[in-house]
C-alpha positions as CSV (number, residue, x, y, z in Angstrom):
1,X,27.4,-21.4,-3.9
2,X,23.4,-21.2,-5.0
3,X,22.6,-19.4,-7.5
4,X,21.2,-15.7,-7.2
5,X,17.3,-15.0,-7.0
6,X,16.5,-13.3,-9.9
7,X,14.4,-10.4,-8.2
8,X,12.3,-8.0,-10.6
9,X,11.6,-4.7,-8.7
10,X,8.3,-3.1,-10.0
11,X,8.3,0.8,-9.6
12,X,6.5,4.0,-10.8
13,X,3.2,3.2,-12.0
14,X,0.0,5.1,-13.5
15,X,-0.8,6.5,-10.2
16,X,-1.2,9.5,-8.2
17,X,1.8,7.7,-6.1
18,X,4.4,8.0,-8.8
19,X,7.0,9.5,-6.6
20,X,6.4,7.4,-3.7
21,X,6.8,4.4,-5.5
22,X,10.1,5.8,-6.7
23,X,11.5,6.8,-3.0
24,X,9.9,2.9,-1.9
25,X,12.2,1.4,-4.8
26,X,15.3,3.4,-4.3
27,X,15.3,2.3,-0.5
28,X,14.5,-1.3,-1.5
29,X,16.8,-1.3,-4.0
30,X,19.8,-0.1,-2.0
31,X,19.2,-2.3,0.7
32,X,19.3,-5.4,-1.2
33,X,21.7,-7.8,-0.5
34,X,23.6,-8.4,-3.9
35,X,25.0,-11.2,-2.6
36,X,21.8,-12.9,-2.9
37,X,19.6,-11.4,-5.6
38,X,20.3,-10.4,-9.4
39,X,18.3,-7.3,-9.5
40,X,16.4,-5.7,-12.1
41,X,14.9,-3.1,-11.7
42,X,11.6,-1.8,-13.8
43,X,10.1,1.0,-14.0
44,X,6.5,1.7,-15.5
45,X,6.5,5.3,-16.9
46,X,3.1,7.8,-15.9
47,X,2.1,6.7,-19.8
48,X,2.3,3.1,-18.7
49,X,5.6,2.3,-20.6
50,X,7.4,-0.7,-19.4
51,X,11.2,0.3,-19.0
52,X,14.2,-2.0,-17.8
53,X,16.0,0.9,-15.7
54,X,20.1,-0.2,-14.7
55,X,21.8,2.8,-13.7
56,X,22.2,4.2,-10.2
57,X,19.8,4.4,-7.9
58,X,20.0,8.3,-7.1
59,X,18.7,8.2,-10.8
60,X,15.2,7.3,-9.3
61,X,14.7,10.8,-7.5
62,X,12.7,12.7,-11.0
63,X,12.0,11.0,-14.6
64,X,15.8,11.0,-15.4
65,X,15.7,7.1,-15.2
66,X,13.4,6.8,-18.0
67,X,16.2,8.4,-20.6
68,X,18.7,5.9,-19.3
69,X,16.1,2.5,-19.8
70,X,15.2,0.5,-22.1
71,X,12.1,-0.9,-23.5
72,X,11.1,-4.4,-21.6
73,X,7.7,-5.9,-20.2
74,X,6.9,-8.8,-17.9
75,X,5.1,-11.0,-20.0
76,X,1.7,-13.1,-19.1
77,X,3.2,-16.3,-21.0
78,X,3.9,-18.8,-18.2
79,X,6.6,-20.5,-20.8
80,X,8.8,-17.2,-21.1
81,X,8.7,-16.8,-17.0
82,X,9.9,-13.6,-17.5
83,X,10.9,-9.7,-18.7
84,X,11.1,-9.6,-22.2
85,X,13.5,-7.1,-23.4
86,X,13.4,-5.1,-26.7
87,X,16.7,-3.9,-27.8
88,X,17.8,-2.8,-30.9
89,X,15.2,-4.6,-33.2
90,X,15.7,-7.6,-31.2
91,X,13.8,-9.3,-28.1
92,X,15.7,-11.1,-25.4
93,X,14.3,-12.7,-21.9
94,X,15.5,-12.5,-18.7
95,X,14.0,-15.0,-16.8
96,X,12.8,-13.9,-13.3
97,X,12.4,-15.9,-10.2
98,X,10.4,-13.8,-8.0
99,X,9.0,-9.7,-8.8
100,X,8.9,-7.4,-5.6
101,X,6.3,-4.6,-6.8
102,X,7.1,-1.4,-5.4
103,X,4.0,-0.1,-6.7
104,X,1.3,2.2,-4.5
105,X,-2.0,3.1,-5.2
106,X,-4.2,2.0,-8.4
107,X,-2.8,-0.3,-11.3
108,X,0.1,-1.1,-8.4
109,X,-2.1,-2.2,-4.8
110,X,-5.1,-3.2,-6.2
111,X,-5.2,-6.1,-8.0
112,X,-4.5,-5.1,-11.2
113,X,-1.0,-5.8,-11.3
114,X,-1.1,-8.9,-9.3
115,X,-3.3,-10.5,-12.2
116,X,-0.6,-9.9,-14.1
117,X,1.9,-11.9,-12.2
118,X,-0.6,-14.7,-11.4
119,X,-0.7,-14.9,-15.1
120,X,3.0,-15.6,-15.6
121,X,3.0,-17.9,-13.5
122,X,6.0,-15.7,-11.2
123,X,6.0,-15.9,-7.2
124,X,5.6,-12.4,-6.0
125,X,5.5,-10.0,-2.5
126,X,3.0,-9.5,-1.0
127,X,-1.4,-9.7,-1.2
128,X,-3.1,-11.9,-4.1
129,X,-5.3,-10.5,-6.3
130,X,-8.6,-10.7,-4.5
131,X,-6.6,-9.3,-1.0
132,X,-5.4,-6.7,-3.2
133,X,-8.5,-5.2,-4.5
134,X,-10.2,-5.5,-1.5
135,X,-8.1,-4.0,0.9
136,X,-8.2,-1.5,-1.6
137,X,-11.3,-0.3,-1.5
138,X,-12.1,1.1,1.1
139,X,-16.2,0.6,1.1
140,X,-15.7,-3.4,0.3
141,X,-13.0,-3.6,3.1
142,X,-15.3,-1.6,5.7
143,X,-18.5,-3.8,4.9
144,X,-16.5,-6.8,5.1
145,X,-14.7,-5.9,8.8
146,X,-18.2,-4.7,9.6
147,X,-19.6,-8.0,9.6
148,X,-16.5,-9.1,11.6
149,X,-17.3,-6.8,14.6
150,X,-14.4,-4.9,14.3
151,X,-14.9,-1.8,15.2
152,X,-14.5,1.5,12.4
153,X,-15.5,4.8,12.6
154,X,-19.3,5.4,11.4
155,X,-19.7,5.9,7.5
156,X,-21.5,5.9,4.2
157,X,-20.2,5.7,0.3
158,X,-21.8,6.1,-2.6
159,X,-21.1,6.2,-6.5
160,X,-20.0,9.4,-8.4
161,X,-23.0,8.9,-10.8
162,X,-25.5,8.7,-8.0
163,X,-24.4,12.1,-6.9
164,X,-23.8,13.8,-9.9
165,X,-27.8,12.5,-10.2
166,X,-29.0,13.2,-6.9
167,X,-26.7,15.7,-4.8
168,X,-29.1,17.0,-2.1
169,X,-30.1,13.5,-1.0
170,X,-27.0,12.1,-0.9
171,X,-25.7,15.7,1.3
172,X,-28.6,15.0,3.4
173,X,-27.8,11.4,4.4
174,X,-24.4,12.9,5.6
175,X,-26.0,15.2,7.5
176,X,-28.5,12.6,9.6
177,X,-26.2,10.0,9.3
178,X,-22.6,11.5,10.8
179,X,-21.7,13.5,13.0
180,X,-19.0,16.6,11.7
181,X,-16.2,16.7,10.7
182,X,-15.8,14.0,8.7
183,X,-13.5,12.7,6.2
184,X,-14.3,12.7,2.2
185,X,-12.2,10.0,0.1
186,X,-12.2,8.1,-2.7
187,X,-12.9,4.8,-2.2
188,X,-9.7,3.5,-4.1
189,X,-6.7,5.4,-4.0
190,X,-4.1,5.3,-1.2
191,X,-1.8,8.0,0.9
192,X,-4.7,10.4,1.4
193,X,-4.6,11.5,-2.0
194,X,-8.1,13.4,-2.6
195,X,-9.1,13.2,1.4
196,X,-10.5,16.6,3.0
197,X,-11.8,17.0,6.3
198,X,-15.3,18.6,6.0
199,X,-16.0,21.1,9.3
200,X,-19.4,22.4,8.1
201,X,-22.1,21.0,5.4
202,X,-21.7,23.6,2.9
203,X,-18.2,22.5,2.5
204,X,-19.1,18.6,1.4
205,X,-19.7,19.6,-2.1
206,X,-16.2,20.7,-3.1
207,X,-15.2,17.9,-1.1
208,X,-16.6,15.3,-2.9
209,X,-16.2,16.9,-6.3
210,X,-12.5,16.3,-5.1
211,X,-12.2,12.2,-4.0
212,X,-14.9,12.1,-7.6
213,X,-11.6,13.7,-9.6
214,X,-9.3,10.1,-8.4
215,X,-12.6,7.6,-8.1
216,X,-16.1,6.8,-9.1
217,X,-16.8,5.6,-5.9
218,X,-16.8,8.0,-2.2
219,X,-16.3,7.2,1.3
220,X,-17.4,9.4,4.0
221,X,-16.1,8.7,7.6
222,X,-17.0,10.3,10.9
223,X,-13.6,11.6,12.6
224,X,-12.5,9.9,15.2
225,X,-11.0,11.8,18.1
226,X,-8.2,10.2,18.9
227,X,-3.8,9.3,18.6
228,X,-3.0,7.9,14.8
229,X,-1.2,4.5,15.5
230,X,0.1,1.7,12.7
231,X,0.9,-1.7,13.2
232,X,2.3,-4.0,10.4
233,X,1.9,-7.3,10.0
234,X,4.1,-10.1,8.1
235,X,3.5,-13.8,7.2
236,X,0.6,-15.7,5.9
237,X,-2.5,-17.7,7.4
238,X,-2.0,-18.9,10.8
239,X,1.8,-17.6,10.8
240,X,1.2,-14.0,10.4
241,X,2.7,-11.7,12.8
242,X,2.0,-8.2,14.4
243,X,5.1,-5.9,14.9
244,X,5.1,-3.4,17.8
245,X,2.3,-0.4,17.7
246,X,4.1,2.9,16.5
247,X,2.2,6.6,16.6
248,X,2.0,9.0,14.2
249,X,2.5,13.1,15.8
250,X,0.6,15.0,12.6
251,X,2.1,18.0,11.7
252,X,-0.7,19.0,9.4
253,X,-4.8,18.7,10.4
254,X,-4.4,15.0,9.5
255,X,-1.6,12.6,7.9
256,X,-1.5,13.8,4.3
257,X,0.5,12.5,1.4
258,X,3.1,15.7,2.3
259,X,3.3,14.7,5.9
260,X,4.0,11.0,4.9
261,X,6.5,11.4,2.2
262,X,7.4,15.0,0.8
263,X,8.6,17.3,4.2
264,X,8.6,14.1,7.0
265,X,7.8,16.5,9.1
266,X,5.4,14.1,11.4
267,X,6.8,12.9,14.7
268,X,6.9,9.2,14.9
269,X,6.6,7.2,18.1
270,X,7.8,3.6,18.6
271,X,6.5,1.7,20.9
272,X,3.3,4.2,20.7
273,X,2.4,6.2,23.7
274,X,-0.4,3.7,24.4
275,X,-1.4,0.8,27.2
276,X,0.7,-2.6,27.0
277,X,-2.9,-4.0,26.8
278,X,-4.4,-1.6,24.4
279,X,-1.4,-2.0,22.2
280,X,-2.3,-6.0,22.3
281,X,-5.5,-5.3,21.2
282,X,-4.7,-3.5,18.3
283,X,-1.7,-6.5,17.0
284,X,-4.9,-9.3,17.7
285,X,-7.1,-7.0,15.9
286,X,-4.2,-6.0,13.3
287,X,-4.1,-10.0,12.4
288,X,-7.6,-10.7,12.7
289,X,-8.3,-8.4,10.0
290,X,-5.3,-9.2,8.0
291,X,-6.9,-13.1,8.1
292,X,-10.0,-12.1,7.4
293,X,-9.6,-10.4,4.2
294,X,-7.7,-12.9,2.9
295,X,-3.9,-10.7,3.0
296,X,-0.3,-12.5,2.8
297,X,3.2,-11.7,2.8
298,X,2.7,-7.5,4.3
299,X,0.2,-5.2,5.5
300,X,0.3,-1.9,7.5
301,X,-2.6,-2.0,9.3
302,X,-3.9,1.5,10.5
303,X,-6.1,2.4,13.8
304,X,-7.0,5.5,15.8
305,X,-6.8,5.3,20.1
306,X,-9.9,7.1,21.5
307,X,-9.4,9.0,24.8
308,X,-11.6,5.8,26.3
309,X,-8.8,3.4,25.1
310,X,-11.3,2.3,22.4
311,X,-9.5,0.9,19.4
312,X,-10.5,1.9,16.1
313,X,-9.7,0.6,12.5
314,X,-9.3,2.7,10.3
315,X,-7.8,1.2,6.7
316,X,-5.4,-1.4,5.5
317,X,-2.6,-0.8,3.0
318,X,-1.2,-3.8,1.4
319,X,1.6,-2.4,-0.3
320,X,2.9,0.4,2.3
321,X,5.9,2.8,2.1
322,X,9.1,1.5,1.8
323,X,10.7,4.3,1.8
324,X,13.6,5.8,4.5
325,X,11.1,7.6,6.8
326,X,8.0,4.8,6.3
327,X,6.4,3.1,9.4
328,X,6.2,-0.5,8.2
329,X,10.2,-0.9,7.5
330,X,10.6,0.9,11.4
331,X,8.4,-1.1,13.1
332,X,9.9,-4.3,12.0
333,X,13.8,-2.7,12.7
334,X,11.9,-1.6,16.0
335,X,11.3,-5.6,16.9
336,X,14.7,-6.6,15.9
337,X,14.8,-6.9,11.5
338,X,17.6,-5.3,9.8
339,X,15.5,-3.6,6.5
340,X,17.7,-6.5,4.6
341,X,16.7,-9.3,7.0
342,X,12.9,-8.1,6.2
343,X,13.1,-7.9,2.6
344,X,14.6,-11.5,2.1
345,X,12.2,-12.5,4.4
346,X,9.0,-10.9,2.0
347,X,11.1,-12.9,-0.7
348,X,11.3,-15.9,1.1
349,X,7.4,-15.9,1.8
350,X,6.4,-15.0,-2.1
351,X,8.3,-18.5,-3.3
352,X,6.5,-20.3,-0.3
353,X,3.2,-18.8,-1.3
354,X,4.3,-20.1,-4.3
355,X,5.0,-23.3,-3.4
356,X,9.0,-23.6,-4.7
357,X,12.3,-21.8,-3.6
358,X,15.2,-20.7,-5.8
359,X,18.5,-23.1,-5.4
């Protein structure tokens, strides 16, 4: 029999997606085959504590997990190749084949933690480092498809300081530049945390002081009138893969952080209610991006449908929910994976990125 892949799950984080990352890691967690992986399962506390969590997975709901854990890091030594664990005055290692990060948002999705990794030397899920912080930023990402052609809605960013220094001009670029309403963000952080739609001018200001509060950087996009639809994509370079087109049903005035993982109260669609050829478009154009910016192992690539059948780009997640009522694990189930079957498969393609597999 071969020997279990020693599978370090990454969860929590110093992020406004704390609690997402803990639903993502429950539902990965319990839907690991145990037959196949040793798992251990870390989480990293809102203080950026390092904690080696063993109890039951229900235990990951609130912060209850962090009484039951106990101290242990991944450490950048190449030579240890693993978690080191402090216990009792003493330090023992656990050495890990591959680390699935469950982590959303910044320090998790956008690069930051991936250096780490590349650093140990340990085969991981999912985007590189470069990918990572890329697709996480949303004013790199846009310049970079906007070269490409691909079409996005119309927008501007700017820095914080530049603002704080010049207010009116930067109001007043919105104001020529895009039509209303548009959408204030920060340029890195993820599930619409800090987004508001902005109906009238006089209402940018508390806007923006808003995305400022998670980034020192702001997007502002033009809405786009049109249906919300996802595709996700798996694999790496010339085998990467679009799933199906699925469709988002808003409950709220867009798809906020509540809509996508506190009530669920959004109506998903899969297959979307689109065109069979519209719905082609968007899995070439899903790819094409995915290629372009360099991404491996997952994406959840994101679009708006225009009345006019136009297809829109509107952002790329490179770590996206995992948990029991997110769009990437459906869409995949939707073409056929079990949520197992996908999950060994984002294993298998972290030790192939990494050029070895585990006997």
């Amino acid at each position: 029999m071969s020997k279990k892949c020693a599978l370090a799950v990454l969860f929590g984080g110093r992020s406004s997606e704390h609690e997402v990352s803990l639903m993502s890691a429950r539902s990965i967690l319990e839907n690991l085959d145990q037959e196949k992986y040793q798992v251990y399962p870390v989480g990293i506390t809102r203080e950026g504590r390092w904690l080696l969590y063993e109890g039951p997975c229900s235990g990951l709901e609130n912060s209850a997990w962090e009484e039951q854990a106990v101290p242990a890091f991944l450490s950048p030594d190449p030579q240890v190749h693993g978690l080191v664990v402090l216990e009792e005055a003493q330090a023992r290692v656990i050495p890990i084949d591959c680390v699935f990060p469950a982590l959303h948002g910044k320090n998790g999705e956008d690069g930051s933690i991936q250096g780490l990794f590349q650093l140990a030397g340990i085969p991981y899920v999912g985007c590189g480092v470069l990918s990572s912080a890329v697709c996480m930023d949303k004013a790199v990402s846009h310049t970079l498809l906007s070269g490409a052609d691909i079409r996005q809605a119309h927008y501007l960013w700017f820095y914080a300081h530049r603002y704080a220094a010049a207010p009116e001009v930067i109001r007043n670029k919105i104001e020529a530049r895009l039509n209303f309403p548009v959408f204030v963000k920060p340029a890195n952080a993820g599930s619409s945390v800090g987004v508001s739609k902005v109906e009238r001018p006089e209402d940018l200001d508390a806007a923006i002081q808003k995305a400022i509060r998670e980034d020192g950087k702001v997007m502002v996009e033009e809405g786009v009138k049109g249906q919300e639809v996802e595709c996700a994509v798996l694999g790496q370079g010339d085998s990467a893969q679009a799933s199906i087109v699925g469709e988002i049903g808003a409950s709220a005035q867009f798809y906020d952080y509540d809509d996508k993982y506190v009530n669920g109260t959004s109506q998903l669609y899969i297959p979307a209610r689109i065109p069979e050829d519209v719905a082609e478009k968007i899995r070439e154009t899903a790819v094409r991006a995915y290629r372009l910016l360099g991404c491996s192992g997952l994406a959840r690539v994101d679009f708006f449908v225009t009345g006019e059948g136009q297809v829109v780009l509107n952002e790329i997640n490179t770590l996206p929910g995992f948990t029991s009522i997110s769009m990437y694990p459906k869409l995949w189930m939707a073409c056929g994976l079990t949520y197992p079957q996908l999950l060994d498969r984002l294993v298998e393609l972290a030790l192939e990125k990494a050029g070895g597999a585990h006997g």
